[in-house]
PAZAPA-4460 file (N, C-alpha, C; in steps of 0.05 Angstrom, whole numbers, plus 32768, in hexadecimal, padded with zeros to 4 digits):
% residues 279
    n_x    n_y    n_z   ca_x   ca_y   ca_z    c_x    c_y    c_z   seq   type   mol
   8799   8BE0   90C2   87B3   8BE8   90B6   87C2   8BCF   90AC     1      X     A
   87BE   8BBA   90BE   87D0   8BA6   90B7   87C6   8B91   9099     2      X     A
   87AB   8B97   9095   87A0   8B8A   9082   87A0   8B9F   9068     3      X     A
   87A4   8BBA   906F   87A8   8BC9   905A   87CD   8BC9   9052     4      X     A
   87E3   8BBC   9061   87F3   8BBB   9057   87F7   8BA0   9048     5      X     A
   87E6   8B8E   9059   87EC   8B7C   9043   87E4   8B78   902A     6      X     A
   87C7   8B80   9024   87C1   8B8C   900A   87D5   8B92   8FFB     7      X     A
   87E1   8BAC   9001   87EC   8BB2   8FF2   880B   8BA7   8FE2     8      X     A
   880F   8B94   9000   882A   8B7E   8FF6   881F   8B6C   8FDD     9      X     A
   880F   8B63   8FDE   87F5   8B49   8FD3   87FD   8B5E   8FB3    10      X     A
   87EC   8B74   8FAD   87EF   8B85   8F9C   8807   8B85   8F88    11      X     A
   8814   8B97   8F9A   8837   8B92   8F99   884A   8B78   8F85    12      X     A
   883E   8B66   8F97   8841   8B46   8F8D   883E   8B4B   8F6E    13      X     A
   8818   8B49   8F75   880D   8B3D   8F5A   8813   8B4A   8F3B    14      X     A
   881A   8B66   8F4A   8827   8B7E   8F35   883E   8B68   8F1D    15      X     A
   8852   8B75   8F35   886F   8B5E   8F30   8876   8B4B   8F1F    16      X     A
   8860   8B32   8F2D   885C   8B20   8F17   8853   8B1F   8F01    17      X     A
   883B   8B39   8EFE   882E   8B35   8EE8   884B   8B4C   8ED4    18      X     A
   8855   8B56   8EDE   886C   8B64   8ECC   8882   8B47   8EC7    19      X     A
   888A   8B36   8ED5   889B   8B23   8ECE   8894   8B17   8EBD    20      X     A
   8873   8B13   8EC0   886B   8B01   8EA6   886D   8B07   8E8E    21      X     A
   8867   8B27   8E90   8864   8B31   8E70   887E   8B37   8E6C    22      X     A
   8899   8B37   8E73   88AE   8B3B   8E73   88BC   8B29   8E64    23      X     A
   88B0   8B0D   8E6F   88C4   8AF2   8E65   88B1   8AEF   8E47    24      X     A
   8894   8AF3   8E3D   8882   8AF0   8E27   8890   8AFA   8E19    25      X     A
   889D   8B1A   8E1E   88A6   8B21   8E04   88C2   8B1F   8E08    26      X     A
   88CE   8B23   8E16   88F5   8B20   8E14   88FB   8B00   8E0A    27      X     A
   88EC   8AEA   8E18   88F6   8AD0   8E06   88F6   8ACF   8DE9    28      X     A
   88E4   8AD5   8DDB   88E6   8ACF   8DBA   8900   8AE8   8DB9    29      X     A
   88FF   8AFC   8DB6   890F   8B11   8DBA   8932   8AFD   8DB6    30      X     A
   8934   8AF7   8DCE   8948   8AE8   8DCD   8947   8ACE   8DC4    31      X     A
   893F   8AC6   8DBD   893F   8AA5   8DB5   8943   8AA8   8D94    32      X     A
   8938   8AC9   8D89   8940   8ACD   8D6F   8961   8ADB   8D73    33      X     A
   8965   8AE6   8D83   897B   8AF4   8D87   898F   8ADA   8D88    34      X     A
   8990   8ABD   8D9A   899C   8AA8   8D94   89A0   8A9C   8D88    35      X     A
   8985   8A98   8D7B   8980   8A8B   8D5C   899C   8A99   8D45    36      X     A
   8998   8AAE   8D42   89B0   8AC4   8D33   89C5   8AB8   8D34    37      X     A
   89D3   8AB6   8D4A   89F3   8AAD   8D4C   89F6   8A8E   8D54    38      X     A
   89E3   8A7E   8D4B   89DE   8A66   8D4F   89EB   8A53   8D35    39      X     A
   8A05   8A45   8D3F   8A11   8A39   8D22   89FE   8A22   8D15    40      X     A
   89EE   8A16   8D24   89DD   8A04   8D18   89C2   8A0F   8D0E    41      X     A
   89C7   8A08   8CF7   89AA   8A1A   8CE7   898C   89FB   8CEF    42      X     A
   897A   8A05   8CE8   8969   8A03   8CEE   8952   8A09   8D05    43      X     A
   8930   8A09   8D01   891E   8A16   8D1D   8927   8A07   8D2F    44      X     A
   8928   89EB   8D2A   8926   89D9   8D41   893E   89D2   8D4A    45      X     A
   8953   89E3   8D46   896B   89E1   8D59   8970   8A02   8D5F    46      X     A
   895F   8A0B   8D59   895E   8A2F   8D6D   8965   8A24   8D86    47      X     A
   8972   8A3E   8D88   8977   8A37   8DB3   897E   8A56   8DB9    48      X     A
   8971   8A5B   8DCC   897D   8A7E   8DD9   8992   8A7B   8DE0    49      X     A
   89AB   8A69   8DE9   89C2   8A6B   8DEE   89CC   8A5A   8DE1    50      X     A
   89D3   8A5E   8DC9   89E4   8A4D   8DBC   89F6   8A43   8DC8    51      X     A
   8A07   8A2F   8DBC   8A20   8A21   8DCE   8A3D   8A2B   8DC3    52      X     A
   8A40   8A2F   8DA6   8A45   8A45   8D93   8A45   8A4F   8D87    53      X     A
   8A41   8A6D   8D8D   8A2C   8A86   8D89   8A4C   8A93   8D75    54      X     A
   8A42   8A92   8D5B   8A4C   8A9D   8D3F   8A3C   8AAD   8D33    55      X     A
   8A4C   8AC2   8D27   8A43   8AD8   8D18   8A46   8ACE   8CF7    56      X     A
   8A3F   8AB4   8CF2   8A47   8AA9   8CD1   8A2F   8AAC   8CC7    57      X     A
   8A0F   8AB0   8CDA   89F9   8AB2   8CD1   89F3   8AD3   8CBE    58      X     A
   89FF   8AEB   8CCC   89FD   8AF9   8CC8   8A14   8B00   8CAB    59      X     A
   8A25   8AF3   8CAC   8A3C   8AF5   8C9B   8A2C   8AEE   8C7A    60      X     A
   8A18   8ACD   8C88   8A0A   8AC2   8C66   89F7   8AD6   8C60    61      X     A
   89ED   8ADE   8C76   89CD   8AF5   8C69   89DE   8B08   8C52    62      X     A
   89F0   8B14   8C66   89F6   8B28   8C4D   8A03   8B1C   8C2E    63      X     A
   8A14   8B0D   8C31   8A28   8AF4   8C1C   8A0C   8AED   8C0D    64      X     A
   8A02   8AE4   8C14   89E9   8ACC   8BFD   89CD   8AD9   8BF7    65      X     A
   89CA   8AED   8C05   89AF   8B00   8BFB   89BA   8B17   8BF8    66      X     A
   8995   8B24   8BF6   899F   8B45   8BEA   8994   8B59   8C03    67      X     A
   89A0   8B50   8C18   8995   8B57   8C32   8995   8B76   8C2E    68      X     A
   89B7   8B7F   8C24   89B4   8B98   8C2B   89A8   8BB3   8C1C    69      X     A
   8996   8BA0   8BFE   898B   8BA9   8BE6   896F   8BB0   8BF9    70      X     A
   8960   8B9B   8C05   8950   8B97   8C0D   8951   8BAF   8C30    71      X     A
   8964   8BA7   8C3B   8962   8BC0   8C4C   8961   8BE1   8C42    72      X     A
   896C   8BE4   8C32   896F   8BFD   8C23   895B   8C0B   8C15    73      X     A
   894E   8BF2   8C0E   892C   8BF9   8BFF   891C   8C01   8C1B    74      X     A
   891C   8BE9   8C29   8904   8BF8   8C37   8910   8C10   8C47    75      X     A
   8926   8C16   8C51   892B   8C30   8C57   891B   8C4A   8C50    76      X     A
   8929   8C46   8C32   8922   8C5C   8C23   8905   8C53   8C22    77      X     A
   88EB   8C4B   8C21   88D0   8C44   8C23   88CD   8C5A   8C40    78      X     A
   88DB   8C48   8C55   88D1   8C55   8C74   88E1   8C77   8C76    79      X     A
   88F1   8C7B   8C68   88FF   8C95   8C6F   88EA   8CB0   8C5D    80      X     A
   88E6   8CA3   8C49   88D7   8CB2   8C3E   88B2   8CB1   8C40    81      X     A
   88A9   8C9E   8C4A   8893   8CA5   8C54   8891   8CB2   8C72    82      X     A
   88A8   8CAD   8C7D   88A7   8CBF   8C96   88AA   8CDC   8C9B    83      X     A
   88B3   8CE4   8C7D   88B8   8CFF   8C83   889C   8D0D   8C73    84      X     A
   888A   8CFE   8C53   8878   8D06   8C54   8865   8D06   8C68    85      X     A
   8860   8CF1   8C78   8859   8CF0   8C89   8855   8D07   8C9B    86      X     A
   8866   8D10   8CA5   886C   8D24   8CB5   885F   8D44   8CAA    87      X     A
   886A   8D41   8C97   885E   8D5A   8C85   8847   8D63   8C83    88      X     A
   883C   8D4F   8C77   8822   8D46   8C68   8808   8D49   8C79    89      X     A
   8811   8D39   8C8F   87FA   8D25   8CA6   8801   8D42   8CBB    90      X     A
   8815   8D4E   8CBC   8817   8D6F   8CD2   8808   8D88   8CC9    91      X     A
   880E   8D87   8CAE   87FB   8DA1   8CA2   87E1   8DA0   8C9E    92      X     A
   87D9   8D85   8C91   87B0   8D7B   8C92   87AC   8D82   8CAD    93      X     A
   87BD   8D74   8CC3   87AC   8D7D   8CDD   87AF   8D94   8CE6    94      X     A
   87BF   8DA4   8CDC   87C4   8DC0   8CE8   87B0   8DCB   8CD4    95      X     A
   87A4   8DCB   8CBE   8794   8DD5   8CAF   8773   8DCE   8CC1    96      X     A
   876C   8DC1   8CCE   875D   8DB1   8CDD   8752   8DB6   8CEF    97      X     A
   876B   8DBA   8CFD   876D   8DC8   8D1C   876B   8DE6   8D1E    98      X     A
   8779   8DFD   8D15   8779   8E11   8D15   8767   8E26   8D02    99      X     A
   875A   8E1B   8CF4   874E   8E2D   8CDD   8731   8E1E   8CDB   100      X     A
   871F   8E33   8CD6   86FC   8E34   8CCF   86F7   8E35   8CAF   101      X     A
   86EF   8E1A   8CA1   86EA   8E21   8C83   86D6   8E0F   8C84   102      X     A
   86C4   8E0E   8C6C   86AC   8DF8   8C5D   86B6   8DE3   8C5F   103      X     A
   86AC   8DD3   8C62   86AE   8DBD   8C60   86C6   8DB1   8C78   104      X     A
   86C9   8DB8   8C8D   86E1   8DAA   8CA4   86D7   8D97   8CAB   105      X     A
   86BA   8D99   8CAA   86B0   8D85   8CCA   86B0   8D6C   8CBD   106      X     A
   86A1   8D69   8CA0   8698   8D55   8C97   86B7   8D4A   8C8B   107      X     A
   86CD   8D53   8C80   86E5   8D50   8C7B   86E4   8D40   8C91   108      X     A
   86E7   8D4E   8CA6   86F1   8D33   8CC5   86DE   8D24   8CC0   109      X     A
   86CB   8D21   8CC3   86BC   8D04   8CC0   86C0   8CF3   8CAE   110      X     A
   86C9   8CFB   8C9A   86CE   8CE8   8C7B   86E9   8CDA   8C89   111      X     A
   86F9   8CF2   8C95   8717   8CDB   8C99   870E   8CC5   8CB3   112      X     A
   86FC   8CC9   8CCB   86F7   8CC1   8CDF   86EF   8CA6   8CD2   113      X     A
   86DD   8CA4   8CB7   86D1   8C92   8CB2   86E6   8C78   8CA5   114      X     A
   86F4   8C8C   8C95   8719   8C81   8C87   8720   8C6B   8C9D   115      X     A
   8721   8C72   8CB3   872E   8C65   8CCC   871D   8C51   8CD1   116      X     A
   8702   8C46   8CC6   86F7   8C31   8CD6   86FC   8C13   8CC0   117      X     A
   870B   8C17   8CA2   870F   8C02   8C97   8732   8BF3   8C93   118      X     A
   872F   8BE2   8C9D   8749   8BDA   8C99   874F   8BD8   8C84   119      X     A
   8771   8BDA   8C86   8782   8BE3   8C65   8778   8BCE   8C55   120      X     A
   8785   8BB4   8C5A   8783   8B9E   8C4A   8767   8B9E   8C3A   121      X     A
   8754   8BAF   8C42   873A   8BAF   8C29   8744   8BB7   8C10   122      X     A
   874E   8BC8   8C11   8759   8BD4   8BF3   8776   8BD0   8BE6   123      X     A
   8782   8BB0   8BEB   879C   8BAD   8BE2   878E   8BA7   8BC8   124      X     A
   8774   8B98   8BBF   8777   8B97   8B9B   8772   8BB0   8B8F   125      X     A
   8763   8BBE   8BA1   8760   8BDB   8B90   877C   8BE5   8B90   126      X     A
   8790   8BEE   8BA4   87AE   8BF5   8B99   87BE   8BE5   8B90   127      X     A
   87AF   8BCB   8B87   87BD   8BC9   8B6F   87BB   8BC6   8B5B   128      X     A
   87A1   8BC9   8B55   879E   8BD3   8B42   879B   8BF1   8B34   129      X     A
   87A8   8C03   8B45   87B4   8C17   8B42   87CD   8C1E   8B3E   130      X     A
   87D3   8C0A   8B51   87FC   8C07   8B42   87FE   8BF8   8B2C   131      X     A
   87E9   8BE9   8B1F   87EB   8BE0   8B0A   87ED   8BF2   8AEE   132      X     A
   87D0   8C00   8AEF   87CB   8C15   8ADE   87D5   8C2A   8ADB   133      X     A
   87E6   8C30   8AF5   87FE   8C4B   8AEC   881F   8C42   8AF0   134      X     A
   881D   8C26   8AE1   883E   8C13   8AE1   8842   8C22   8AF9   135      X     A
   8840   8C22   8B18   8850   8C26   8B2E   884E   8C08   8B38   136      X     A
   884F   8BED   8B2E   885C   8BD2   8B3B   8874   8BD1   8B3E   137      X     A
   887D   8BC9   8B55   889B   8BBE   8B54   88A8   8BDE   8B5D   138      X     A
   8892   8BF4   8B64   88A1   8C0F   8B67   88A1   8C1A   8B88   139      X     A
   88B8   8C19   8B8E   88BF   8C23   8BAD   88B0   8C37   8BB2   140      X     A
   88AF   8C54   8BA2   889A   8C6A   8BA0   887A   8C66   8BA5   141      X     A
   886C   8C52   8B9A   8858   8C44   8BA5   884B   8C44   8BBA   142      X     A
   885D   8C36   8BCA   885E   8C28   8BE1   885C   8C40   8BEE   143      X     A
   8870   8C59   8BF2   8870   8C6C   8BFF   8851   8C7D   8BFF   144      X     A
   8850   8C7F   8BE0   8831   8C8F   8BE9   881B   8C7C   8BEE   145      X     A
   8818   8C6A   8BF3   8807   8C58   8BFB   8809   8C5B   8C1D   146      X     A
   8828   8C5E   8C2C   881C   8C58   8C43   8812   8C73   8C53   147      X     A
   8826   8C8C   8C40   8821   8CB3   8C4A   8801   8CAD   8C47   148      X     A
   87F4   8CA6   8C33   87DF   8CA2   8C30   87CB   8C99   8C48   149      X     A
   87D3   8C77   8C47   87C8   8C6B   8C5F   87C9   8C71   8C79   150      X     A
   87DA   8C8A   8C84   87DB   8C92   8C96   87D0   8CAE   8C9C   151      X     A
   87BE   8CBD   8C8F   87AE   8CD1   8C90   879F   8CC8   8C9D   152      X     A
   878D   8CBF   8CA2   8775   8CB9   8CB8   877C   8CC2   8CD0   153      X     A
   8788   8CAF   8CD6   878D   8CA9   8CF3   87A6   8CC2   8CFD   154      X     A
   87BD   8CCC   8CF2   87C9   8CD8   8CF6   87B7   8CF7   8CFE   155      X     A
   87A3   8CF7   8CEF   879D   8D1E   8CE8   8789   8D1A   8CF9   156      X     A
   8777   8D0A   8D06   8770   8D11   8D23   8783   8D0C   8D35   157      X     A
   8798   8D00   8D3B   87A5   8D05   8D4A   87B5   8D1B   8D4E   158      X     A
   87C5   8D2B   8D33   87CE   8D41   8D33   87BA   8D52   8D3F   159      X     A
   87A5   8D59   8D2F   8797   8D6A   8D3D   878A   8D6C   8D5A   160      X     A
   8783   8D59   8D63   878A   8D51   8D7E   879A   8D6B   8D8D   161      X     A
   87B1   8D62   8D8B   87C7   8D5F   8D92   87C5   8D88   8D98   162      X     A
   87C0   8D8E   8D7C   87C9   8DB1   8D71   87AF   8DBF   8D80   163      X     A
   879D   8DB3   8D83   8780   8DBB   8D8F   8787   8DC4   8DAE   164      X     A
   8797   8DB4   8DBA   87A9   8DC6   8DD9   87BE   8DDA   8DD0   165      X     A
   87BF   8DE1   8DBE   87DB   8DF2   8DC0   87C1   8E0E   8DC0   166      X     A
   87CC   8E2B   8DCD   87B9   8E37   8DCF   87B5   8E46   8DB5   167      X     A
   87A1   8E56   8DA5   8798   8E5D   8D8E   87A0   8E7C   8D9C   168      X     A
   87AA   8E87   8DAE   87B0   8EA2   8DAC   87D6   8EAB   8DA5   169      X     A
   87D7   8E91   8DA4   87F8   8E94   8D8B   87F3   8E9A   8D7D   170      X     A
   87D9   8E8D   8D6D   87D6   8E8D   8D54   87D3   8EB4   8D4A   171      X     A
   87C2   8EB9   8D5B   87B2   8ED1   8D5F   87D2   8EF3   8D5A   172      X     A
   87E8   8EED   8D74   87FA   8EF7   8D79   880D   8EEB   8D66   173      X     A
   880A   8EDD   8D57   881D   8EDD   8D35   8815   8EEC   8D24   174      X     A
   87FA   8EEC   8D1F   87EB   8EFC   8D07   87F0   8F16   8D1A   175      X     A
   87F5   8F1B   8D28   87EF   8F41   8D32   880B   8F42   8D2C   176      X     A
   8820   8F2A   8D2A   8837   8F3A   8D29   883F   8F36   8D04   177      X     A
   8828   8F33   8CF6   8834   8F30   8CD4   8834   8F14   8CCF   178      X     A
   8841   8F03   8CE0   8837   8EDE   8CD8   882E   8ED7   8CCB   179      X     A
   8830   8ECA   8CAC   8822   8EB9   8C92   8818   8E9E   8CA6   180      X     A
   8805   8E9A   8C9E   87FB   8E79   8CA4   8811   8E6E   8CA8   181      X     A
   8823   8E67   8C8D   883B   8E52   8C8C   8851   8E5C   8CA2   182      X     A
   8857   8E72   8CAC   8869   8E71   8CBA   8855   8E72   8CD6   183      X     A
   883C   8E73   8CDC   882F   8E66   8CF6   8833   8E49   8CF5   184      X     A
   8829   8E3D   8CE0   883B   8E1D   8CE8   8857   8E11   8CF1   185      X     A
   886A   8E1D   8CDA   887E   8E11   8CDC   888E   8E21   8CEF   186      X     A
   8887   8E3B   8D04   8896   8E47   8D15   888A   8E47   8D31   187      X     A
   8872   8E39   8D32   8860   8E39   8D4C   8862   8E24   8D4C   188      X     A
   8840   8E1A   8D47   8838   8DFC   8D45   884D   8DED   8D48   189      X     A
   8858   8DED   8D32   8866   8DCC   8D29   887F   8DC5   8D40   190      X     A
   888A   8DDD   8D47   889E   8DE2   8D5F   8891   8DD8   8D7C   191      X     A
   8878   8DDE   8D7F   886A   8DD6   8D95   8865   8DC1   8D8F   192      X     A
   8856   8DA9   8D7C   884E   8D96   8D71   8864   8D7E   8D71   193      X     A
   8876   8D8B   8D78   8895   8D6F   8D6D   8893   8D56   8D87   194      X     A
   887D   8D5A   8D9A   887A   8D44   8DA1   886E   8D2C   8D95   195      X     A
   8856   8D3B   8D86   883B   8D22   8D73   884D   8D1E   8D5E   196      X     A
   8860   8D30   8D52   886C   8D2C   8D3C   8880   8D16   8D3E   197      X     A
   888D   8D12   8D4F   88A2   8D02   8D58   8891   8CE0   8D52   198      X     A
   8877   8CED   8D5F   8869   8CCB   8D5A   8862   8CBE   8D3F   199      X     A
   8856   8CD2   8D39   8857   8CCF   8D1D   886E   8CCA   8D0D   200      X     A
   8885   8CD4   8D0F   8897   8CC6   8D02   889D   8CAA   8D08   201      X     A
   88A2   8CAD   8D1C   88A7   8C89   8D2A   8894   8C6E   8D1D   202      X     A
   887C   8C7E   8D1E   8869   8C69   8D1B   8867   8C68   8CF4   203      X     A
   8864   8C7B   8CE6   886A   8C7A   8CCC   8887   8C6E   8CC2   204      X     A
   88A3   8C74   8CD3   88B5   8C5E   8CCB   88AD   8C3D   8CCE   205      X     A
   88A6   8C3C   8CE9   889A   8C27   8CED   888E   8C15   8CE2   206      X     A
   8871   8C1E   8CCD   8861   8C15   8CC5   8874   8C01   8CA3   207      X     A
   8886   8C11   8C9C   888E   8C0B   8C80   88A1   8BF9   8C85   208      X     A
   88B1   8BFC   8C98   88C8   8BF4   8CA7   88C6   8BC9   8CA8   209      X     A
   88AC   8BC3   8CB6   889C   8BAB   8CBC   888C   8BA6   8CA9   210      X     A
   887F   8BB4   8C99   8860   8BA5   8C84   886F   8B92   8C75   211      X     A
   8858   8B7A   8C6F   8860   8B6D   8C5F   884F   8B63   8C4F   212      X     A
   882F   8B6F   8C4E   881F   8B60   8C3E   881E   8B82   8C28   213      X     A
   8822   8B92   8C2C   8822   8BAD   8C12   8836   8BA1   8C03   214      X     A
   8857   8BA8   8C09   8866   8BA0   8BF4   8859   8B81   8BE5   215      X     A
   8852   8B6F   8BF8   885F   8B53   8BED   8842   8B59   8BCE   216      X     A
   882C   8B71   8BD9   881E   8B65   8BBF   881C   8B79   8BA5   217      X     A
   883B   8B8D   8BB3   883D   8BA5   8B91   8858   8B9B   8B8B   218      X     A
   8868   8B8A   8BA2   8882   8B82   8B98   888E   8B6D   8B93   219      X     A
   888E   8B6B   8B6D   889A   8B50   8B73   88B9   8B4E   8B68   220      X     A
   88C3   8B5E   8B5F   88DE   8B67   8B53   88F8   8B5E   8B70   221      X     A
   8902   8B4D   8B72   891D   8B44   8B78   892C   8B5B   8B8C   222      X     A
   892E   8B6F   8B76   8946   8B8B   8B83   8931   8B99   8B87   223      X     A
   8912   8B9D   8B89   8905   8BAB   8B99   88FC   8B9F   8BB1   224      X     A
   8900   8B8F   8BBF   88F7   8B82   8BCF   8905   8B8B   8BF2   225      X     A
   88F1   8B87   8BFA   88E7   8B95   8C1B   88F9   8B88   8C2C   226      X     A
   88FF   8B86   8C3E   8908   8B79   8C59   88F1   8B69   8C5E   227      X     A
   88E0   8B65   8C63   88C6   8B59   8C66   88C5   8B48   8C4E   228      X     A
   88C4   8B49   8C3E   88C2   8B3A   8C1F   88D8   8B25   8C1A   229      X     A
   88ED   8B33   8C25   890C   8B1B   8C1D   890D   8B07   8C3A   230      X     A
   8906   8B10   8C55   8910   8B04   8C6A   88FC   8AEB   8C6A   231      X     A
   88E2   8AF2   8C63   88CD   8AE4   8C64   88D3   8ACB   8C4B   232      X     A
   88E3   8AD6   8C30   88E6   8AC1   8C20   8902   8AB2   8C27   233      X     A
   8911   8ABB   8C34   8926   8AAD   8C3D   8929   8A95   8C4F   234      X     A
   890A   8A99   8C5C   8905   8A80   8C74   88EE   8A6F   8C63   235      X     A
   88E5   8A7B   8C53   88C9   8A69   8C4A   88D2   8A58   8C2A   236      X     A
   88E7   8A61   8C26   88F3   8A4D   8C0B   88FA   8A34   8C15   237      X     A
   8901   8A27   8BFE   8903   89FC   8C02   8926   8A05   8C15   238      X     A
   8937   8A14   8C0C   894F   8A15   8C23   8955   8A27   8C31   239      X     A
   893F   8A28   8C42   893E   8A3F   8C53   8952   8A39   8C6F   240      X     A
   895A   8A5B   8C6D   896F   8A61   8C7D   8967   8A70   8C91   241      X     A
   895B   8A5A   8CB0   894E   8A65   8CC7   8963   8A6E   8CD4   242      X     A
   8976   8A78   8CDC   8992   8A7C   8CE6   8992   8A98   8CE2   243      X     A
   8995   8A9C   8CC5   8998   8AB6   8CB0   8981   8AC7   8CB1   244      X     A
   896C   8ABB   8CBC   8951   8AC4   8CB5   894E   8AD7   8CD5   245      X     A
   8955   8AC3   8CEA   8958   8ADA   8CFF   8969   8AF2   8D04   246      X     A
   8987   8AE2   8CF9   8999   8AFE   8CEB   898C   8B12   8CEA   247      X     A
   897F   8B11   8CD6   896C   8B29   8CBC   895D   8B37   8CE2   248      X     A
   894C   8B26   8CE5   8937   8B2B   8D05   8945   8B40   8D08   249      X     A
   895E   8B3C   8D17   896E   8B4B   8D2E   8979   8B6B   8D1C   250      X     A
   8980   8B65   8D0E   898D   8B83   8CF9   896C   8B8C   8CF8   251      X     A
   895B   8B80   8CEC   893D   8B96   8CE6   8936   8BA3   8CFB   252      X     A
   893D   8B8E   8D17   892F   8BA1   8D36   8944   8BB5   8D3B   253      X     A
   8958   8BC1   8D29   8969   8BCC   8D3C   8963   8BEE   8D39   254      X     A
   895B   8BF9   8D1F   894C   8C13   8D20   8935   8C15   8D30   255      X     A
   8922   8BFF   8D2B   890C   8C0A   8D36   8918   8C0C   8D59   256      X     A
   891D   8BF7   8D66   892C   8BFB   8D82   893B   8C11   8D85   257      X     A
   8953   8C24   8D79   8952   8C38   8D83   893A   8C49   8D80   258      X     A
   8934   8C4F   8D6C   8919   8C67   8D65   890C   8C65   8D7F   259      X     A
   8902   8C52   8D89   88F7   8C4E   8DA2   88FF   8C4B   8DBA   260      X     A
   8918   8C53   8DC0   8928   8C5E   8DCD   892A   8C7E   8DCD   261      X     A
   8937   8C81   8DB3   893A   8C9D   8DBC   8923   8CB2   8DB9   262      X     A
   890A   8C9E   8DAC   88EA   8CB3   8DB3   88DB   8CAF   8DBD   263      X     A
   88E8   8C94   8DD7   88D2   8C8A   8DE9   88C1   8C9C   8DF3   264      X     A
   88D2   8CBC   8E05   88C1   8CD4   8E0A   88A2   8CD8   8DF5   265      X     A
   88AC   8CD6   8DE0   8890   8CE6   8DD1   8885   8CD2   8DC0   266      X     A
   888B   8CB4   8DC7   886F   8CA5   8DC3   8860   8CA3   8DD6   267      X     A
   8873   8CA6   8DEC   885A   8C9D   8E03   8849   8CB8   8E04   268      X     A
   884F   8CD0   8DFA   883B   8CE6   8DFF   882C   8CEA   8DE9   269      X     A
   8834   8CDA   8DCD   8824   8CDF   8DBC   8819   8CC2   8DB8   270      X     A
   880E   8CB3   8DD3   87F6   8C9C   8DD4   87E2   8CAE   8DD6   271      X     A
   87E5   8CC4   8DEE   87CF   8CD3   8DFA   87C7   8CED   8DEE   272      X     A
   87DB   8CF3   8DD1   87DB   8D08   8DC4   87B7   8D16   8DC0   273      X     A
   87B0   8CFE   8DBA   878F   8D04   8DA2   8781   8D04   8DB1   274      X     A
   8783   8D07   8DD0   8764   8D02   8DE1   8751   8D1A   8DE0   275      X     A
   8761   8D2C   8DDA   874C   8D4B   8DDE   8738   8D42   8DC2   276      X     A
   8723   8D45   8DC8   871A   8D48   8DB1   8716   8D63   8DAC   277      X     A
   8718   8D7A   8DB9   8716   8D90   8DA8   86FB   8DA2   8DA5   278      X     A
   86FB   8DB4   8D8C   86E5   8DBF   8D8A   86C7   8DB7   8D82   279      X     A
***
């Protein structure tokens, strides 16, 4: 007994520590950019997590001397509107998927299963040379169906996943009561589903929210330009403004940090959403 409690102290311990460690890995940069922000002396090499005095003049120049809030506003509208195709789009393929027997399903899933084994970056010259040939350069719209796009794979086995536990004798007791297909989705399913859906949104704001190698290579227009595109040229020009540049940091983490807050519940359930594999 006495060697089985200490075990478990030993355990206990090593737990602990190993949570302190990963605790201080990611909260230091965290804050050291969060200090950096209100830090009156610009430059990397006088960053300090506690400034000595901590001013808000950094945040005052971002907005004064760039087009911060041109550039926040773009990618908004990028992440607001691929999140809701998203949602749409990537809910109904898999509800078409999951619940219904036609020609051609199986091999459909395999074509997307296969979608999922190449990384994006293979086909940035092919889209663009697609945004070339239908003048969409320099176009916010673009960008959007590029990523509703890029996110079919992976989303529509997970949706379906997900719809493959909900039981198919709803389905059954809608049609006995008159039920169109469309109102089995959007009055069953999708009501039961607003857990995977929740993830899906998160993670499709997400994705547009942070990229920076799509825009930087369909966008090169000034007033179309990304959060990712301007913060990145703000620190990498001959008078770069590292001060201003974490500024920018701290305002970009502040959506995604709530979102993940208030849907911490249904990412953590839609990690484990896709395990069923189903029929």
């Amino acid at each position: 007994m006495k060697a089985y409690k200490v075990k478990r102290i030993v355990s206990a311990v090593l737990i602990h520590l190993e949570l302190i460690v990963v605790a201080v890995i990611v909260l230091y940069p965290l804050l050291w950019v969060l200090g950096s922000s209100i830090n009156p002396v610009n430059g990397i090499n006088r960053a300090a997590m506690i400034p000595q005095n901590p001013t808000l003049d950094n945040y005052i120049r971002l907005f004064q001397k760039t087009r911060f809030l041109t550039w926040y506003g773009n990618t908004f509208y990028v992440a607001v509107l691929t999140t809701i195709f998203s949602m749409l789009l990537h809910t109904m393929t898999a509800f078409s998927f999951a619940r219904f027997k036609f020609r051609g399903r199986n091999a459909g899933l395999l074509f997307v299963m296969i979608l999922q084994m190449f990384p994006s970056f293979l086909g940035l010259t092919a889209l663009y040379m697609v945004a070339l040939n239908f003048r969409m350069l320099n176009n916010l719209n673009m960008l959007v169906i590029i990523y509703v796009a890029g996110g079919i794979p992976g989303n529509i086995w997970l949706v379906r996943g997900y719809m493959l536990n909900i039981p198919k004798s709803l389905d059954e007791a809608a049609f006995i009561d008159g039920a169109s297909k469309v109102q089995l989705f959007f009055k069953i399913i999708l009501p039961l589903s607003m857990p995977i859906v929740f993830f899906i949104a998160v993670t499709a704001f997400m994705g547009p929210w942070m990229d920076y190698m799509l825009p930087r290579y369909l966008i090169n227009r000034d007033g179309r330009r990304t959060l990712a595109i301007g913060l990145f040229d703000l620190v990498t020009r001959n008078n770069s403004d590292f001060t201003a540049f974490c500024a920018g940091c701290v305002l970009v983490a502040v959506p995604i940090t709530i979102m993940y807050m208030v849907f911490q519940r249904f990412l953590l359930e839609g990690l484990t959403a896709g395990a069923n594999k189903g029929e």
